[in-house]
FIDRENLO-826493 format. One record per residue (C-alpha): residue number from 0; residue in three letters; z negated, x, y. Coordinates in steps of 0.02 Angstrom, whole numbers, always signed. Example, Ala and Ser with C-alpha at 12.3 -4.5 7.8 and 13.67 -1.06 7.14 Angstrom:
R     k     r        w        u        v
R     0   Ala     -390     +615     -225
R     1   Ser     -357     +684      -53
//
This chain:
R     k     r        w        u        v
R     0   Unk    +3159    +5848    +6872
R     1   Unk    +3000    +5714    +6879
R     2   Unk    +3128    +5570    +6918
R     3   Unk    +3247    +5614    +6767
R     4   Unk    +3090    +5601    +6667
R     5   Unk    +3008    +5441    +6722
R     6   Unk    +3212    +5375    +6711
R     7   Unk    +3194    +5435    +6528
R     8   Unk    +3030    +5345    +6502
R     9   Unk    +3092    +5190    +6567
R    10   Unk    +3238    +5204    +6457
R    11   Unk    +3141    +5237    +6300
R    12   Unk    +3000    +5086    +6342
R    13   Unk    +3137    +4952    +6394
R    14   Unk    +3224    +5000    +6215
R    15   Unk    +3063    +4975    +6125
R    16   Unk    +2996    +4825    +6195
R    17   Unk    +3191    +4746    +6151
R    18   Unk    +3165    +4815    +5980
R    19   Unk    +3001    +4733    +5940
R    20   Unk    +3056    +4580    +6037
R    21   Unk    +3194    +4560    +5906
R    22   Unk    +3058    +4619    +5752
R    23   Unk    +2964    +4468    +5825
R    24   Unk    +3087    +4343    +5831
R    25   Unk    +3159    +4375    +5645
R    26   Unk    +2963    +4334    +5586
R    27   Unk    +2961    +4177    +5671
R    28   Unk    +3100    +4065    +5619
R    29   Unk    +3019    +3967    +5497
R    30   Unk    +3083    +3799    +5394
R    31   Unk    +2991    +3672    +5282
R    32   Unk    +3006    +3511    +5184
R    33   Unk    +2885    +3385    +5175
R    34   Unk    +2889    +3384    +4981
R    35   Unk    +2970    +3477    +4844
R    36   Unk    +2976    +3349    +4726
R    37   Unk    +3070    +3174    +4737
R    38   Unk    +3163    +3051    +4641
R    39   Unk    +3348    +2990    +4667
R    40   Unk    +3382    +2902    +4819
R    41   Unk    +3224    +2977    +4915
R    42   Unk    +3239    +3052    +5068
R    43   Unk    +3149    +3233    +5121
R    44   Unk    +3102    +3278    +5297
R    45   Unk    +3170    +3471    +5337
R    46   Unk    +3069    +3565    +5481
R    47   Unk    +3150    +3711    +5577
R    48   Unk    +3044    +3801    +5689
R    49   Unk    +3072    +3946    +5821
R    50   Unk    +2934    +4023    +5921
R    51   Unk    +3017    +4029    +6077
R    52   Unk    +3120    +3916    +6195
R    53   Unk    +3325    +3870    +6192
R    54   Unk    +3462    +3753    +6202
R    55   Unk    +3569    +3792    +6054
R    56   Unk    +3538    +3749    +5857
R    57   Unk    +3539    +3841    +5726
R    58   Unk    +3714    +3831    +5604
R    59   Unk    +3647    +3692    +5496
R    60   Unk    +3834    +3678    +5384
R    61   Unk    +3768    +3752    +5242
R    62   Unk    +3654    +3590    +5206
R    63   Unk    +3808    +3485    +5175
R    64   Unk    +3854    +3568    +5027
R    65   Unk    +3712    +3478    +4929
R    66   Unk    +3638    +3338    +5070
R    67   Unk    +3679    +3217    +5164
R    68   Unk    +3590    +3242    +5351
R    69   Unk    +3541    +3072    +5417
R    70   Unk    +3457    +3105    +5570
R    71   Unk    +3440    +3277    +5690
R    72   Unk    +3321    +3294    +5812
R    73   Unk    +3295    +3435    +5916
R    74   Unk    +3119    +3454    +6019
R    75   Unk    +3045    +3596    +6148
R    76   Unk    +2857    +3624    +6162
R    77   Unk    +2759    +3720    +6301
R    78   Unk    +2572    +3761    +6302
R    79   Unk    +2442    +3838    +6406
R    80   Unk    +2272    +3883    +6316
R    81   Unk    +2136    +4005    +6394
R    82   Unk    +2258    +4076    +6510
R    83   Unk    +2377    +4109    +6359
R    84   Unk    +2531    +3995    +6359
R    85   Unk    +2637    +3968    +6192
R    86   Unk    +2811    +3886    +6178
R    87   Unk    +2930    +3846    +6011
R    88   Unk    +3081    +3732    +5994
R    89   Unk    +3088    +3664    +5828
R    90   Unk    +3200    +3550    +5719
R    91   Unk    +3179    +3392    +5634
R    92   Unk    +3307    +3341    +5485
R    93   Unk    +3305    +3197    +5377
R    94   Unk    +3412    +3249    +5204
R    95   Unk    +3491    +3136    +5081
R    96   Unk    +3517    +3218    +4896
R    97   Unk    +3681    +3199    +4840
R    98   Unk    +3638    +3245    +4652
R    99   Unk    +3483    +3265    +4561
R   100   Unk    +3410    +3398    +4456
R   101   Unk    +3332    +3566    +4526
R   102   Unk    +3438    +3609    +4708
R   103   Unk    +3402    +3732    +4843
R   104   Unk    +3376    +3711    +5038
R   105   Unk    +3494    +3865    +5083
R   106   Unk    +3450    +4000    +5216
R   107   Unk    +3489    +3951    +5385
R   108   Unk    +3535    +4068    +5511
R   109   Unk    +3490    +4072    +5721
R   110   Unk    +3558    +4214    +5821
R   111   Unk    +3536    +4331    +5674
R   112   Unk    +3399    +4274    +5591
R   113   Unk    +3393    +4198    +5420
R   114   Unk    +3259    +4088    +5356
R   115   Unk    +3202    +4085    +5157
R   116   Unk    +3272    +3969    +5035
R   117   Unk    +3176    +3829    +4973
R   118   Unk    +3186    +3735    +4797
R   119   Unk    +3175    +3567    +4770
R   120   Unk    +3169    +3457    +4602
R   121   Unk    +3238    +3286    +4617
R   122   Unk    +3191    +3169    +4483
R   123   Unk    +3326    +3046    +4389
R   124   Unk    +3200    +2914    +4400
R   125   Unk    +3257    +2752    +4416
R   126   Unk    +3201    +2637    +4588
R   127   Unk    +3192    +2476    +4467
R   128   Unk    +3044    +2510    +4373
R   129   Unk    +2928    +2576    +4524
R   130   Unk    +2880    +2434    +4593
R   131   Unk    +2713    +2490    +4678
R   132   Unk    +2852    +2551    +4810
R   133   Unk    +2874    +2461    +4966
R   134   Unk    +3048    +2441    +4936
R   135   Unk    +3140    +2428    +4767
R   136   Unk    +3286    +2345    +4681
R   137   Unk    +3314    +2243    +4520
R   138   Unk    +3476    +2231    +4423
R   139   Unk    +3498    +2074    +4316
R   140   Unk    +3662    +2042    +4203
R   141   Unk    +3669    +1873    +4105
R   142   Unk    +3755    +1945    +3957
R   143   Unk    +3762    +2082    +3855
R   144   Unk    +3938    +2032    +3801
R   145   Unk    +4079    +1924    +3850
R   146   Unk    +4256    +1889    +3809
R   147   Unk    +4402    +1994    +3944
R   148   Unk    +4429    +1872    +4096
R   149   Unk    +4251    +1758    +4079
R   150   Unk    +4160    +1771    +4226
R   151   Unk    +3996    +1893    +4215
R   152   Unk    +3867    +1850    +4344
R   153   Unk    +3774    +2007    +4419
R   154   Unk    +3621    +1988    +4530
R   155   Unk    +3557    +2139    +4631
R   156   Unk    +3371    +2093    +4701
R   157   Unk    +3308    +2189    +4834
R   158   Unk    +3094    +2172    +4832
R   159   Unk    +3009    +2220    +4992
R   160   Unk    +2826    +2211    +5034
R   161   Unk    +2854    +2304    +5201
R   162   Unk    +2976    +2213    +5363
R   163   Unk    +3126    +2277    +5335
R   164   Unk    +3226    +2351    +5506
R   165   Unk    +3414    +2339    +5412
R   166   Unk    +3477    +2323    +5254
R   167   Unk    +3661    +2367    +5188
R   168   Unk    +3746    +2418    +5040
R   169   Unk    +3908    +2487    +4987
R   170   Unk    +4048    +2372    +4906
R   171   Unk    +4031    +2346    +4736
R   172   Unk    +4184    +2421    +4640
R   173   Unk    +4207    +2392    +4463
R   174   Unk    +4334    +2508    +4344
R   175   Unk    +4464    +2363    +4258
R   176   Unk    +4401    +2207    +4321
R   177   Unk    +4376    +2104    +4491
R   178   Unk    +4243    +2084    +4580
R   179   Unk    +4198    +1923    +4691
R   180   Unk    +4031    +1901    +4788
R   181   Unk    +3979    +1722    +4758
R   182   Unk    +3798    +1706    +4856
R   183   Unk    +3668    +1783    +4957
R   184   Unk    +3503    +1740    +4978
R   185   Unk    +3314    +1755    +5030
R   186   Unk    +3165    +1701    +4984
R   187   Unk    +2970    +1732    +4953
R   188   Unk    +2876    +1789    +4775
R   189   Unk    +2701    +1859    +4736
R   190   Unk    +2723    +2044    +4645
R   191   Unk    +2563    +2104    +4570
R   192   Unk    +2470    +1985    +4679
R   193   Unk    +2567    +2072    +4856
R   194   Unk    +2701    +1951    +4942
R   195   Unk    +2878    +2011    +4943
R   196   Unk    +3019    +1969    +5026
R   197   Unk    +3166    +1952    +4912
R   198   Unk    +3355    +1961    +4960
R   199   Unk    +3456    +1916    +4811
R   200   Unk    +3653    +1963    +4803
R   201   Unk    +3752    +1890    +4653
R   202   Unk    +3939    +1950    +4602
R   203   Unk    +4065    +1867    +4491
R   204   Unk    +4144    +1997    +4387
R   205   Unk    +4311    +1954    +4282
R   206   Unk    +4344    +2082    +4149
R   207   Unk    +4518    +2110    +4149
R   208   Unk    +4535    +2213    +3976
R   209   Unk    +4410    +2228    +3811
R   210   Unk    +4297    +2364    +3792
R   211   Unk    +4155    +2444    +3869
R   212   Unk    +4135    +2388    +4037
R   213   Unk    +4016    +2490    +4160
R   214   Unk    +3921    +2390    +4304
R   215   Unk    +3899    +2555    +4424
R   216   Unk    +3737    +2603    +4514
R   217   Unk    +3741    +2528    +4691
R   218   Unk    +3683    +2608    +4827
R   219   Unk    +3561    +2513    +4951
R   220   Unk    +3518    +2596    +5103
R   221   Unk    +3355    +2503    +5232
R   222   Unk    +3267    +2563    +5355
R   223   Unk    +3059    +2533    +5357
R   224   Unk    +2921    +2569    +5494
R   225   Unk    +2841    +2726    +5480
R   226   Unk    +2713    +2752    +5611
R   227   Unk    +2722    +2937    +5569
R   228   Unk    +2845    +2977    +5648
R   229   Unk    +2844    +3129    +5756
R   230   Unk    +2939    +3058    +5897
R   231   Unk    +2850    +2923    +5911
R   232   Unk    +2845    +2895    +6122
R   233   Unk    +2683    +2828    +6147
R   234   Unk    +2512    +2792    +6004
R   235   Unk    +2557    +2631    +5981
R   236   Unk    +2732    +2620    +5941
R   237   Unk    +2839    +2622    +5778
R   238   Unk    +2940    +2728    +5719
R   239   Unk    +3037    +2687    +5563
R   240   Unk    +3100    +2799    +5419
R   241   Unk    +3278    +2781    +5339
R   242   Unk    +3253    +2738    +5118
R   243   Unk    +3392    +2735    +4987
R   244   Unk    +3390    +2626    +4834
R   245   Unk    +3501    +2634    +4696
R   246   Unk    +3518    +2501    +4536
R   247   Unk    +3504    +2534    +4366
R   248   Unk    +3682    +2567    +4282
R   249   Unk    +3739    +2423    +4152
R   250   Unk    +3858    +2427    +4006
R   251   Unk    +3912    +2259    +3951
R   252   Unk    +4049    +2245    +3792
R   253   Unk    +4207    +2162    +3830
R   254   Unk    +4258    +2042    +3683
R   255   Unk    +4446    +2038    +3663
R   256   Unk    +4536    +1879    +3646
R   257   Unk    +4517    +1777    +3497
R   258   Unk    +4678    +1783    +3376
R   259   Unk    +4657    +1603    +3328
R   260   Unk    +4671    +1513    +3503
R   261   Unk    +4848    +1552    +3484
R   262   Unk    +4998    +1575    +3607
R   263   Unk    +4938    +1457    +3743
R   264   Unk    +4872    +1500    +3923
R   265   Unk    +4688    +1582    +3892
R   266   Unk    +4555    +1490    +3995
R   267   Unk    +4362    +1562    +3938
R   268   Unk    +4253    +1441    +4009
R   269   Unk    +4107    +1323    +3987
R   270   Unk    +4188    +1162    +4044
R   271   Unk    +4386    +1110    +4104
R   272   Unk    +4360     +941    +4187
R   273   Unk    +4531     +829    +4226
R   274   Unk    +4548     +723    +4368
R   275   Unk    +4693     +612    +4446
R   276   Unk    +4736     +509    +4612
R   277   Unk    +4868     +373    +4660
R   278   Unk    +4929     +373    +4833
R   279   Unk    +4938     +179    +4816
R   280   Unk    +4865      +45    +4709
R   281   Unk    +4966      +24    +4523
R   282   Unk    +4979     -149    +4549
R   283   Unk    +5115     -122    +4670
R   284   Unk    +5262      -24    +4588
R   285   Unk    +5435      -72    +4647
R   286   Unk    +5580       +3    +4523
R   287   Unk    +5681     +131    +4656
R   288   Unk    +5493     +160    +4762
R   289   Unk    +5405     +331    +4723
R   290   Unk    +5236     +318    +4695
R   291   Unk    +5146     +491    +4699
R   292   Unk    +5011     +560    +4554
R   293   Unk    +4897     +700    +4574
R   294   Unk    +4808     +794    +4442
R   295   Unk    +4657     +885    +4478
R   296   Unk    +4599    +1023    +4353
R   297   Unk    +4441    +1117    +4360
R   298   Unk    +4373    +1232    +4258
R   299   Unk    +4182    +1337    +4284
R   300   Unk    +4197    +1499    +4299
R   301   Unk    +4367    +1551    +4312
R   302   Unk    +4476    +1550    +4487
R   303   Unk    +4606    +1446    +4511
R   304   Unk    +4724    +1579    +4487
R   305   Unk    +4676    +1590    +4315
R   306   Unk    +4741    +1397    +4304
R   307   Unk    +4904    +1362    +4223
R   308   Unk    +5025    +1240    +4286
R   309   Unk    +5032    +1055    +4188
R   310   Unk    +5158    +1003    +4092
R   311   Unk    +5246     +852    +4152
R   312   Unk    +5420     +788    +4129
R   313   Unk    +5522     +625    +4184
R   314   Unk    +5510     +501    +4032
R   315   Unk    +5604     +332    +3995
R   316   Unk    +5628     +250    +4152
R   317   Unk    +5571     +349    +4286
R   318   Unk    +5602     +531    +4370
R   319   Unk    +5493     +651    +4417
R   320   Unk    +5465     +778    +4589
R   321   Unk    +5322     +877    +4561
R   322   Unk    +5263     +973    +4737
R   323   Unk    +5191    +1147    +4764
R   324   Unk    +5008    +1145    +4686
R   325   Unk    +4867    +1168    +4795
R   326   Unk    +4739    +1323    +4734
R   327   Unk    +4566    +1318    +4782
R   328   Unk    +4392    +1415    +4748
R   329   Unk    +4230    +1351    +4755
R   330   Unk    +4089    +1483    +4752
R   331   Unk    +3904    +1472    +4724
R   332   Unk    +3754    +1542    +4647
R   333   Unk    +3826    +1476    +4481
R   334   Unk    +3976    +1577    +4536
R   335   Unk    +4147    +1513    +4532
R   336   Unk    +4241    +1353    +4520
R   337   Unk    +4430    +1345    +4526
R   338   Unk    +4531    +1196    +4548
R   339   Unk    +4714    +1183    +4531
R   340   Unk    +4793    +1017    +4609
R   341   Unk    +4956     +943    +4571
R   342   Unk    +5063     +820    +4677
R   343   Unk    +5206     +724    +4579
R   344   Unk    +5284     +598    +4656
R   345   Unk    +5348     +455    +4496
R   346   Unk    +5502     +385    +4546
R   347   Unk    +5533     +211    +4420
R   348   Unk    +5744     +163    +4392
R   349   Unk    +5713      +10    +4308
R   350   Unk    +5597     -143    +4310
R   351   Unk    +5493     -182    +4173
R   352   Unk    +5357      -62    +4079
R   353   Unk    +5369     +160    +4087
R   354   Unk    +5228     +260    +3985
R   355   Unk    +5169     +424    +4062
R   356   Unk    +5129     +532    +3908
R   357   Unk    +4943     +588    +3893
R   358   Unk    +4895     +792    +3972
R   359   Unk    +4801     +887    +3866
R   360   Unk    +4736    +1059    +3930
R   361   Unk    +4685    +1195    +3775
R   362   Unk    +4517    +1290    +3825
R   363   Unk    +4390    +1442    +3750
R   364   Unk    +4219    +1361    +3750
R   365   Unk    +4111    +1527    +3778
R   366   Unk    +3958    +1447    +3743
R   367   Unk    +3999    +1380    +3565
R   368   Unk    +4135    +1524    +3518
R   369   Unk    +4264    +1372    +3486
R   370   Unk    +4432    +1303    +3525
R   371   Unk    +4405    +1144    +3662
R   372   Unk    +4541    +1016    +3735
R   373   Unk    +4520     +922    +3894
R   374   Unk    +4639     +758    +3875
R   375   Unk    +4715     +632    +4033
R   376   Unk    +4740     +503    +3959
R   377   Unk    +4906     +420    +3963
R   378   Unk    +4942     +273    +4061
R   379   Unk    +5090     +124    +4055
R   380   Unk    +5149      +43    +4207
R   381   Unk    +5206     -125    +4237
R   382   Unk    +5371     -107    +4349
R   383   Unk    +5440     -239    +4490
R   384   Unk    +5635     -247    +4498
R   385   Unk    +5707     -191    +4657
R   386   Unk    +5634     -288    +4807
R   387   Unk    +5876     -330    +4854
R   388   Unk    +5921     -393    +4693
R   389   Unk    +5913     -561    +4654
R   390   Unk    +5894     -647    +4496
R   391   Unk    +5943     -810    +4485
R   392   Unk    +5887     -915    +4322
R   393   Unk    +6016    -1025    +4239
R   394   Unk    +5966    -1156    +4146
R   395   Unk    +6041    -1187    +3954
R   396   Unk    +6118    -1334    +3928
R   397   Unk    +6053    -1454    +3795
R   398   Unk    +6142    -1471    +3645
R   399   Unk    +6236    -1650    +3601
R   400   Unk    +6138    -1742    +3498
R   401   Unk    +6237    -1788    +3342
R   402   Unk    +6187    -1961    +3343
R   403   Unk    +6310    -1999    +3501
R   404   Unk    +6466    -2077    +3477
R   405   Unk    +6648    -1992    +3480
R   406   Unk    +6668    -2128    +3630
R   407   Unk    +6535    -2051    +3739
R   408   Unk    +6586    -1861    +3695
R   409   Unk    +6763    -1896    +3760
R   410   Unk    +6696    -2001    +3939
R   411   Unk    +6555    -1880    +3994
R   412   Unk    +6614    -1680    +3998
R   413   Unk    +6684    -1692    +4173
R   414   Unk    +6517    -1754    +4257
R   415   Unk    +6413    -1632    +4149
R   416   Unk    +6512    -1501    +4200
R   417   Unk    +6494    -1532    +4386
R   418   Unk    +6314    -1581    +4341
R   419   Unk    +6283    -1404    +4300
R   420   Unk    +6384    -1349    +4437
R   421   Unk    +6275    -1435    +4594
R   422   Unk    +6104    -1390    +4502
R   423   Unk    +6149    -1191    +4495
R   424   Unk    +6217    -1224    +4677
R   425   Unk    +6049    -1296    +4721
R   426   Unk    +5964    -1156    +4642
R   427   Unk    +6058    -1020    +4713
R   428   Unk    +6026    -1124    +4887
R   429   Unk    +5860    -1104    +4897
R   430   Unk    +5825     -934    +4811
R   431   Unk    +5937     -880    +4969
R   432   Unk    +5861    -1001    +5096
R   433   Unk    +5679     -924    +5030
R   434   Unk    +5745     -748    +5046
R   435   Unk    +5778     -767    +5217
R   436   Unk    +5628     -843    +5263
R   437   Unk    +5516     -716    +5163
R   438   Unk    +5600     -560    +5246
R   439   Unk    +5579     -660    +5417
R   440   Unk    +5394     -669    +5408
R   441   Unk    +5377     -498    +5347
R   442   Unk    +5484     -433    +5503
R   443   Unk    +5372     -524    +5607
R   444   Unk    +5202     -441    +5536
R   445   Unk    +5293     -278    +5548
R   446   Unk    +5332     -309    +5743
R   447   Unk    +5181     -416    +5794
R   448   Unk    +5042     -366    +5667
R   449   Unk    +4898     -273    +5786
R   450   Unk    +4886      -86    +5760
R   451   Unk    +4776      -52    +5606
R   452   Unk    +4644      +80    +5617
R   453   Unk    +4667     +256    +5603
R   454   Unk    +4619     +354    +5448
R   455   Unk    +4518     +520    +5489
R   456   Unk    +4603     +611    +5324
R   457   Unk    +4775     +556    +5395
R   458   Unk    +4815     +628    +5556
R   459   Unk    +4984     +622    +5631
R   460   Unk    +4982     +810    +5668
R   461   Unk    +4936     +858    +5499
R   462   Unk    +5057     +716    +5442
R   463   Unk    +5204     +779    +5533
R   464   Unk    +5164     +973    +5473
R   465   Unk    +5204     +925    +5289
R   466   Unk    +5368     +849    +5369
R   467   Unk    +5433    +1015    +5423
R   468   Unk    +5341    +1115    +5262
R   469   Unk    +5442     +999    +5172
R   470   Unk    +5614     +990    +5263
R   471   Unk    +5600    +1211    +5242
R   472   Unk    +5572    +1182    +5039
R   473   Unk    +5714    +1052    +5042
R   474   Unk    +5605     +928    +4946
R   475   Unk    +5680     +764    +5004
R   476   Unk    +5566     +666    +4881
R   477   Unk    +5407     +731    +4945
R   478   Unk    +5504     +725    +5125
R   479   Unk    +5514     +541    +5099
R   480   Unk    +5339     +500    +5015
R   481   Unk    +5261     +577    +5177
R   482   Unk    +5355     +493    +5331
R   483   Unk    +5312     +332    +5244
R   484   Unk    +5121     +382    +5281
R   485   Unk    +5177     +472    +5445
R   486   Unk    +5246     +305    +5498
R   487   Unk    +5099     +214    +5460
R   488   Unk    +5003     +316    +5563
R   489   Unk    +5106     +358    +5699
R   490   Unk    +5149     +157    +5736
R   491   Unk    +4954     +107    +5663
R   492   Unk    +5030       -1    +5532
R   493   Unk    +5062      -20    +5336
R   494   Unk    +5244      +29    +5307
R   495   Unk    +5296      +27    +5127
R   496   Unk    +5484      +59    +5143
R   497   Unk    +5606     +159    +5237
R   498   Unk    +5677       -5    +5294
R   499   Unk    +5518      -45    +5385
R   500   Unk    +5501     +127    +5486
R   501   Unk    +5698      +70    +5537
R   502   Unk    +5615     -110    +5605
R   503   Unk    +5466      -41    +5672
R   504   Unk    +5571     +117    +5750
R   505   Unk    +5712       -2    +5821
R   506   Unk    +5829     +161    +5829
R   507   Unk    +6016     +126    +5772
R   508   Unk    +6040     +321    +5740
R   509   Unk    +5868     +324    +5617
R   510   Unk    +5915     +191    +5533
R   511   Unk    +6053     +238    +5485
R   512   Unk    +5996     +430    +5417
R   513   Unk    +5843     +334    +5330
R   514   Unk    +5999     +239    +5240
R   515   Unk    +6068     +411    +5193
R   516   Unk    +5905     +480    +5112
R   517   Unk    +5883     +321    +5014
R   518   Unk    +6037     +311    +4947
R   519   Unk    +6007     +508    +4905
R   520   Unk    +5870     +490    +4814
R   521   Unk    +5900     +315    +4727
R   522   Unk    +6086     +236    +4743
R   523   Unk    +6161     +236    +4580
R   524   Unk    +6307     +350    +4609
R   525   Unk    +6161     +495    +4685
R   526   Unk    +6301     +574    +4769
R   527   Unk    +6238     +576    +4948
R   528   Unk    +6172     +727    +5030
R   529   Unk    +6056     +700    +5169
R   530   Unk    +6004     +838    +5320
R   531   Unk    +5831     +846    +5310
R   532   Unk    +5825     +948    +5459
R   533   Unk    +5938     +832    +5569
R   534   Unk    +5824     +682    +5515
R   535   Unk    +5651     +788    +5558
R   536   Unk    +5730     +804    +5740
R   537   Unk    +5756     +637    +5773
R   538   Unk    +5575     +601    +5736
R   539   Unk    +5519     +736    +5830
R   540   Unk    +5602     +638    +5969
R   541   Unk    +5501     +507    +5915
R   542   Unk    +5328     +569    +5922
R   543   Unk    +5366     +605    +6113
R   544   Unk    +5311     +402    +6133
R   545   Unk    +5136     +405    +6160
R   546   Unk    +5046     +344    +6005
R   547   Unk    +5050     +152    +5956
R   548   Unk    +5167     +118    +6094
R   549   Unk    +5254      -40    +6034
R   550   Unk    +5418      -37    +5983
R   551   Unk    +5555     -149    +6055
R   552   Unk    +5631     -290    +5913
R   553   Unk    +5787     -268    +5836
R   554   Unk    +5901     -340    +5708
R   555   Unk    +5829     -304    +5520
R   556   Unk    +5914     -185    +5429
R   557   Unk    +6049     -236    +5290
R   558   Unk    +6031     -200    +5121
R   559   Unk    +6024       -4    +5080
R   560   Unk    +6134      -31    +4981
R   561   Unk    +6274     -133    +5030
R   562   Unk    +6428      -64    +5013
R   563   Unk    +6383      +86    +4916
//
């Protein structure tokens, strides 16, 4: 009977002590914040402490509803003090706000128990205007208006009087309109007498319809020391502590286009600047001999996208192959600078004079609210006939005085006649004789001249890579205005004709395709068609010679010509 009853006791005590074990527990999950009142973008420090020792967390989901949780850090704690030892695990969480206004901490629960709520009042105040804070940001817009597709310059500066750890921010997005970052930079400045440091970003934004248009607030997020941190590992180091700054939202109006620019491409803009380039000096033009022209325009402030192509045609006397334009972007901290470049290459058909027309480009000058133009002027060449025809001069005969008698008149025609005869025979003699000797000289400073130097902006490579862009876009103009500069370079000579690659190359086979794409381009009856692709892999071929090898002489060519 006594051991059934000390059982029972046992029974009774053991169920108690688990009972006020578990009262004890439930009292001593605690959790608190290191404030209950912040502004947007601050972070709050969340404490979550149990008086007791394990290896498991508590459910902490419930946070994300309302926070973003940066950090976690979990920490257990043992202590002995007049014979009485002590031990708690607690939590520490660093929370983001994802809204402002009043929001709650919510309960968290541990193995059945549930801590208290706590409510927290985060401020709408904006980061821009504290700047007694170690950290802020500035937003600064240039206008508070512009016309749809002018550039907008934003700058975002970021003030610190504290070392910053790391520094990023998200990408700035903007509803209807692109966005381009144009700079970055850092430098120092003296706030209320206290040194900052001051990283400055700068966007180009292009408003692509009229309107309101919203800059959005951009979200900055650093990380500073903070030598109170808990975890700290020794006194002396750092810890740091993570801080979120936002901008200050912008509205800027969107002018629409003005109705009286009229139909023409629509280029806002403070200045359109036009530029061109010869490939050779003007001096020089040979009727049937391309010459190539490029135009340069530039305009601040818009992309070269926003460009539009020139307007140039063939004209009296000459033809025209304009190549694919070249698009480039400049950027800076004045933002952007596009330039649009156009190759043409200006084929003459005649000797004598051709006028290229003047190119006007139509502009929006933002800064005066006015219609602009931008004018190339026009230019007139002075054209050399064709290098193989000949012109031979024939002298007029004098008229018979009338003072000479019937007598003479009826004994002098024959010998006049043959007079006439032998001088134009004479003529023709040595116009031929000086022909021949002209051509031989010039063969000989095409075989013998010593290799001229290299340019650095004309490398064979790149030289030879147009060759095959071109040969793919079947441009047999362009095709031919580049192997003349290819030659050059690959043989370290000037080579101003197709019939001076055939001396120089001394290849029976090439000389006879560089017949076929001159006659192609230029023989009267243009009905040759030439294999661009056949003719790029003979000089492939070619280019297997190591570079300036001198070439073997050969026979100069015969007129391109002949025969056709």
């Amino acid at each position: 009977m006594i051991p059934t009853y000390y059982s029972t006791i046992r029974i009774l005590l053991a169920v108690l002590f688990c009972l006020a074990s578990t009262v004890t527990l439930a009292d001593t999950l605690t959790a608190s914040v290191d404030r209950n009142q912040l502004g947007k973008g601050e972070t709050l420090e969340l404490l979550v402490q149990l008086d007791g020792q394990t290896t498991s967390d508590p459910d902490f989901t419930p946070l994300n509803d309302d926070f973003e949780v940066l950090s976690q850090q979990r920490k257990n704690k043992f202590s002995i003090m007049n014979g009485n030892s002590t031990s708690h695990t607690e939590w520490r969480l660093q929370l983001l706000p994802k809204q402002t206004g009043k929001l709650q901490v919510p309960s968290l629960s541990f193995k059945g128990i549930v801590t208290k709520a706590i409510t927290l009042q985060v401020e709408d105040r904006p980061q821009t205007s504290t700047s007694n804070q170690p950290v802020f940001v500035e937003t600064d817009v240039v206008k508070s208006s512009a016309y749809v597709q002018e550039q907008l310059l934003i700058t975002f500066r970021i003030n610190a009087s504290t070392n910053l750890q790391s520094i990023s921010s998200e990408e700035l997005m903007i509803k209807n309109a692109s966005v381009m970052k144009v700079s970055e930079n850092q430098y120092q400045k003296q706030i209320n007498g206290i040194n900052h440091l001051v990283i400055e970003l700068k966007y180009a934004v292009f408003p692509e319809s009229s309107g309101d248009l919203t800059i959005p607030s951009l979200r900055f997020n650093t990380v500073i020391p903070d030598r109170r941190d808990p975890y700290s590992n020794s006194f002396f180091s750092r810890g740091s502590k993570r801080l979120f700054l936002y901008s200050e939202e912008k509205k800027i109006t969107i002018k629409p286009r003005p109705t009286s620019y009229g139909t023409v491409d629509w280029l806002p803009t403070t200045a359109v600047s036009l530029s061109e380039r010869w490939s050779r000096p003007l001096d020089e033009l040979v009727a049937g001999e391309p010459i190539t022209r490029t135009i340069h325009v530039s305009a601040q402030g818009l992309t070269s996208a926003q460009l539009p192509p020139l307007d140039i045609n063939a004209g009296d006397g000459f033809k025209v192959y304009p190549d694919q334009p070249q698009l480039n972007d400049d950027v800076s901290s004045n933002g952007v600078m596009g330039t649009r470049s156009e190759s043409i290459a200006i084929v003459p058909s005649r000797g004598g004079t051709i006028t290229l027309p003047p190119i006007t480009v139509q502009w929006w000058d933002t800064a005066s609210n006015q219609i602009r133009e931008t004018v190339l002027e026009g230019k007139t060449l002075s054209i050399k006939p064709a290098e193989n025809t000949l012109s031979v001069p024939v002298p007029a005969t004098e008229t018979s005085s009338k003072a000479e008698t019937p007598l003479m008149e009826k004994q002098q025609p024959g010998l006049a006649f043959w007079l006439l005869v032998i001088s134009n025979m004479l003529l023709l003699g040595m116009a031929i004789i000086f022909l021949i000797l002209w051509r031989g000289a010039r063969k000989k400073a095409l075989t013998e001249s010593p290799p001229a130097e290299e340019s650095p902006e004309r490398k064979e490579a790149t030289l030879f890579k147009q060759l095959q862009q071109q040969t793919k876009s079947n441009n047999p103009c362009a095709f031919r205005e580049t192997l003349l500069v290819w030659a050059s370079v690959r043989w370290q000579r000037p080579l101003v004709t197709l019939d001076d690659v055939a001396i120089v190359a001394n290849d029976p086979l090439l000389t006879t395709e560089l017949q076929t794409l001159d006659r192609a381009l230029y023989s009267p009856d243009a009905a040759t068609i030439i294999d661009l692709g056949s003719l790029l892999d003979h000089l492939r071929s070619l280019r297997k010679q190591p570079m300036g090898e001198k070439q073997p002489k050969g026979n100069h060519l015969q007129s391109l010509y002949a025969g056709s």
